[in-house]
C-alpha positions as CSV (number, residue, x, y, z in Angstrom):
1,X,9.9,78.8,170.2
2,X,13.2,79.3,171.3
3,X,12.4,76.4,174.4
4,X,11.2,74.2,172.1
5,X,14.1,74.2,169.6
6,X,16.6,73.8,172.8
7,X,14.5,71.1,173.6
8,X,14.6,69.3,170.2
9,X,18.6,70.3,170.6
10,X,18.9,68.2,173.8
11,X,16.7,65.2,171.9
12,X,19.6,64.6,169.2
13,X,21.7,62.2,169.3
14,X,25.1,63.3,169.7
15,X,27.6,62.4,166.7
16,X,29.8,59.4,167.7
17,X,33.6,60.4,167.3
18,X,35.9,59.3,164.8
19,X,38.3,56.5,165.4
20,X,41.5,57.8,166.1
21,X,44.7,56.3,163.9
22,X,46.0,54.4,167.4
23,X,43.0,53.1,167.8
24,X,42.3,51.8,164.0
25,X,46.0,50.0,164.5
26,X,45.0,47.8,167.6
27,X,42.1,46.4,165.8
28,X,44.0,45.8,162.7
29,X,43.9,41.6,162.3
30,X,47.4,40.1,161.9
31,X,48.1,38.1,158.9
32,X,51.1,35.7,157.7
33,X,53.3,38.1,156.0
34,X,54.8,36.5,152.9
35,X,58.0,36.8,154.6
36,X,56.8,34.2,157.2
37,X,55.6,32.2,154.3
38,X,59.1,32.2,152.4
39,X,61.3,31.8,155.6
40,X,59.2,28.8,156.6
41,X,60.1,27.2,153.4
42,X,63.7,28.0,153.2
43,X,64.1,27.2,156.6
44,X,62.5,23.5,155.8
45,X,64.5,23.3,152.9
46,X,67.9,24.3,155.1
47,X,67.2,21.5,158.1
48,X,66.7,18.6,155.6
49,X,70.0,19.3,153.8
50,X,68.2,20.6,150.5
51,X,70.1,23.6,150.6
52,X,73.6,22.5,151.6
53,X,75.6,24.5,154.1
54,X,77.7,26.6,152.5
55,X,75.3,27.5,149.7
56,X,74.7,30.8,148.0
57,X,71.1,32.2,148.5
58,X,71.3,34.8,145.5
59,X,68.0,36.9,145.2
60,X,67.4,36.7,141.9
61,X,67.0,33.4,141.9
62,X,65.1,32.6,144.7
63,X,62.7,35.0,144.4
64,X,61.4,33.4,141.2
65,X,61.7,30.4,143.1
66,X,59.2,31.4,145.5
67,X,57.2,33.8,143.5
68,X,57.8,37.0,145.8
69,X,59.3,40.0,145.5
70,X,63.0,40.8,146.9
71,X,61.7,43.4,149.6
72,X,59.7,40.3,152.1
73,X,62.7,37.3,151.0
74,X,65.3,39.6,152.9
75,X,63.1,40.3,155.5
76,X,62.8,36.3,155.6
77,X,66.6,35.9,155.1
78,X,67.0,38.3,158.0
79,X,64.7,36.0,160.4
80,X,66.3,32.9,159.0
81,X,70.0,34.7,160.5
82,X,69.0,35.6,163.8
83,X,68.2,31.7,163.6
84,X,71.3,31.1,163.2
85,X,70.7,29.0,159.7
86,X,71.6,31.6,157.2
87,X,74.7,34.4,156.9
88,X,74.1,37.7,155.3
89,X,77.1,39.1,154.2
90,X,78.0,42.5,153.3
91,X,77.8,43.6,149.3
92,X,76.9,40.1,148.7
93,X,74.6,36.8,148.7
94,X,73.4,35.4,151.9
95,X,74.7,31.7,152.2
96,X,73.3,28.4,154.2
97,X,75.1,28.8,157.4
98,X,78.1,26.2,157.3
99,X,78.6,23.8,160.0
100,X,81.6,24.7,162.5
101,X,82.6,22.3,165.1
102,X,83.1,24.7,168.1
103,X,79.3,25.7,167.6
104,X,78.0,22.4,167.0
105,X,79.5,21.4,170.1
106,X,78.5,24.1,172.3
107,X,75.3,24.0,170.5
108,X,74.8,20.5,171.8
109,X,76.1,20.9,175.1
110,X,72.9,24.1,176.1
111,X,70.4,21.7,174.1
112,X,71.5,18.1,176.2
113,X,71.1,20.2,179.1
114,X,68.0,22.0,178.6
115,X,66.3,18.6,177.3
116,X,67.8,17.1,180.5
117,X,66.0,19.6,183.0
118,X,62.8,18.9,180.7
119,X,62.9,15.0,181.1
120,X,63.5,15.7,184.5
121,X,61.0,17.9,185.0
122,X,58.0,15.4,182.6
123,X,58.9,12.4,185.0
124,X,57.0,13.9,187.8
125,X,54.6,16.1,185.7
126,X,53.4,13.9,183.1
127,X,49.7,13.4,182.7
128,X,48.6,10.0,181.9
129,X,47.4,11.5,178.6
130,X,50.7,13.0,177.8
131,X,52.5,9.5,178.3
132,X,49.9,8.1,176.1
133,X,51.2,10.4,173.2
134,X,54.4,9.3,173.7
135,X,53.2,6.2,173.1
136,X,51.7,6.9,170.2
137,X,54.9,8.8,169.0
138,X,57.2,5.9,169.8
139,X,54.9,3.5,167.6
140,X,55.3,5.8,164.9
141,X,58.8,6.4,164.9
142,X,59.2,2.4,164.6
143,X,57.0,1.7,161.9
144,X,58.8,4.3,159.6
145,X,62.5,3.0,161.2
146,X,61.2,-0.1,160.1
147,X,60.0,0.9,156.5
148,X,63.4,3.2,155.8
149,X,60.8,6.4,156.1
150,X,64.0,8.5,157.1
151,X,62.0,12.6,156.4
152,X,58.6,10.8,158.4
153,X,60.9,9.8,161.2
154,X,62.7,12.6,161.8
155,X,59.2,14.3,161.6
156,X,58.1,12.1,164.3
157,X,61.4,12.0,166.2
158,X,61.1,16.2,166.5
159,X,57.4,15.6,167.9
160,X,58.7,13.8,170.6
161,X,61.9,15.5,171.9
162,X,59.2,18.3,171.6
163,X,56.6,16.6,173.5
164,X,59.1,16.2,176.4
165,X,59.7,19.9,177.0
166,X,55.9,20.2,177.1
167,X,55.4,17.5,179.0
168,X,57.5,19.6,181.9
169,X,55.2,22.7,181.9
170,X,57.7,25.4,182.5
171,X,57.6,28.0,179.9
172,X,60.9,29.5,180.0
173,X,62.0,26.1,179.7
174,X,60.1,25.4,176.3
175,X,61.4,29.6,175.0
176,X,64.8,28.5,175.5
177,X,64.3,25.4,173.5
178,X,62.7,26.9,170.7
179,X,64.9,29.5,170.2
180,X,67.9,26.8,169.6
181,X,65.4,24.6,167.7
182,X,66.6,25.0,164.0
183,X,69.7,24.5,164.5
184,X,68.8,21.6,166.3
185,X,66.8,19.9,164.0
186,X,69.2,20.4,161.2
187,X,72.2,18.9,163.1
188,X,69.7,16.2,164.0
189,X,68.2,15.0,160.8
190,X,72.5,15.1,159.4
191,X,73.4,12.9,162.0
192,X,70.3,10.5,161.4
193,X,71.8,10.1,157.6
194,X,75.1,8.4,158.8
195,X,75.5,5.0,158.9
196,X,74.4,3.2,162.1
197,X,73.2,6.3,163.8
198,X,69.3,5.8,163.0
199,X,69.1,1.9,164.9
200,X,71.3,3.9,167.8
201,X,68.7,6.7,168.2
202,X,65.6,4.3,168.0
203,X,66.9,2.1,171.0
204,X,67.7,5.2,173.0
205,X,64.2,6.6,172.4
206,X,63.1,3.4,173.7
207,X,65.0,3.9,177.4
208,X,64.4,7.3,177.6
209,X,60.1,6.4,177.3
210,X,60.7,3.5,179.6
211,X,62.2,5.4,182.0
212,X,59.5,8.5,182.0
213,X,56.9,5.4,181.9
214,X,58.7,4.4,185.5
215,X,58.6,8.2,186.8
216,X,62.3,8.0,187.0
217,X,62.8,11.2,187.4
218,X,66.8,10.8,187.2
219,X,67.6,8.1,184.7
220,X,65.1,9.7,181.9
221,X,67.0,13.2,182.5
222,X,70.3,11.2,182.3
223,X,69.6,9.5,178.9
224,X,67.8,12.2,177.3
225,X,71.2,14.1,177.9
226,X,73.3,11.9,176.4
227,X,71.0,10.9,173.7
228,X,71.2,14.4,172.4
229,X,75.3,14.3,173.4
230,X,75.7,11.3,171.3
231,X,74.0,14.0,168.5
232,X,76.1,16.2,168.4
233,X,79.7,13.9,168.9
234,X,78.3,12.0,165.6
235,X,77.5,15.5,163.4
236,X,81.4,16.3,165.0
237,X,83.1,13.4,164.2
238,X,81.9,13.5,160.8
239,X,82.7,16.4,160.2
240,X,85.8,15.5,161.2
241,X,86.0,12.5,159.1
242,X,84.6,14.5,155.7
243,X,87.7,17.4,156.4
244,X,90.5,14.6,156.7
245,X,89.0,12.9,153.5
246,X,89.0,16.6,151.7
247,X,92.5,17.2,152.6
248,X,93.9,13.5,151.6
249,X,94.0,14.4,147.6
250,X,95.8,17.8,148.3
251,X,98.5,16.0,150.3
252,X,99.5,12.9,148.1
253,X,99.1,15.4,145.5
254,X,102.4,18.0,146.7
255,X,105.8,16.9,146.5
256,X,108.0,15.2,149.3
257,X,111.3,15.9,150.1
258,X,114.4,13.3,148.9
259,X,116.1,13.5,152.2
260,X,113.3,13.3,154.6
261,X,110.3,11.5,152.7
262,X,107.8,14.3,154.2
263,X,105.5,16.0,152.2
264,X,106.4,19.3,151.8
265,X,104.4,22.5,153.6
């Protein structure tokens, strides 16, 4: 008897263990956190000049705006900082990150250069799909030039200045990029709004294909550098141009001196 039930002991199945708590977190599925959600849609709404720089981001009323709670908006405020498109500030609303013309310019300066290495870099790397999308992307960018499309252009134009990094395979290269991207692309799409910038930028895309199209390994990385150069020194001068017309009023508006005709400090 007492063989027989060691036998029948030795038969059982043993009882599989529990699943311990590390274990239960690896397998747990990542999903888009509503913070992801939001910051995506401010940060939209920041690079096409819907939320001007400068402008408060109270809670209160963004929240309602986008249906969330307060806790995952300043975790998306947060993300939308390290960005560099939004300032938190202490004891009081976050704001749209102005634009300053020392960080613009240095801005520009990391992004002509990165782009630069990337042209480089695509001339001689390119597959003969990868210039067909640029192609394609060129096409697309003059048919909404032509049509005044300026949001689907910029779309397009951010697909291809993209598209070139890709196009170089080097994946430190494309980190760097992205990391500088939104501030980028906000820069980018002010500077297309000014007067004579968006037939400039069309004809320089032009060059900068021809010259990939030619493997010119040189003259692509040369353009593409000063295309995004010629960015940043039109967001700049601007800029410029917008502070000088600010200050006009307040200076015709003080009084000048009898003996010297200056306006006084």
């Amino acid at each position: 008897m007492t063989d027989s039930k060691a036998t029948k002991r030795n038969k059982d199945p043993k009882r599989p263990r529990p699943m311990t708590a590390q274990q239960r977190r690896r397998l747990r599925v990542p999903r888009t956190g509503l913070h992801e959600q939001a910051a995506a849609r401010l940060r939209s709404m920041i690079v096409r000049g819907e939320l001007a720089p400068g402008q408060p981001l109270g809670e209160t009323d963004l929240s309602d705006a986008l249906g969330i709670s307060r806790t995952p908006l300043r975790e998306a405020l947060k993300q939308l900082a390290i960005e560099g498109l939004v300032e938190l500030r202490l004891n009081r609303s976050a704001v749209v990150a102005p634009f300053r013309r020392e960080e613009l310019t240095e801005l520009f300066e990391a992004v002509s250069g990165i782009e630069r290495c990337a042209a480089e870099l695509a001339a001689s790397r390119m597959a003969p799909s990868d210039l067909e999308r640029l192609e394609a992307l060129q096409e697309k960018i003059e048919w909404h030039h032509d049509r005044g499309e300026l949001r689907d252009y910029f779309q397009t134009n951010q697909q291809i200045h993209s598209a070139i990094v890709d196009c170089a395979r080097n994946s430190v290269l494309k980190a760097t990029h992205e990391a500088l991207l939104a501030r980028a692309e906000r820069a980018r799409f002010f500077a297309l709004s000014v007067l004579g910038r968006w037939d400039e930028s069309v004809r320089e895309h032009q060059e900068i294909l021809a010259a990939l199209r030619a493997g010119d390994a040189a003259r692509a990385g040369q353009l593409l550098a000063h295309h995004v150069r010629r960015t940043g020194e039109i967001v700049v001068e601007t800029l410029d141009r917008k502070a000088d017309d600010a200050a006009a009023p307040d200076a015709q508006a003080k009084p000048r001196s009898r003996k010297t005709g200056k306006v006084a400090p």
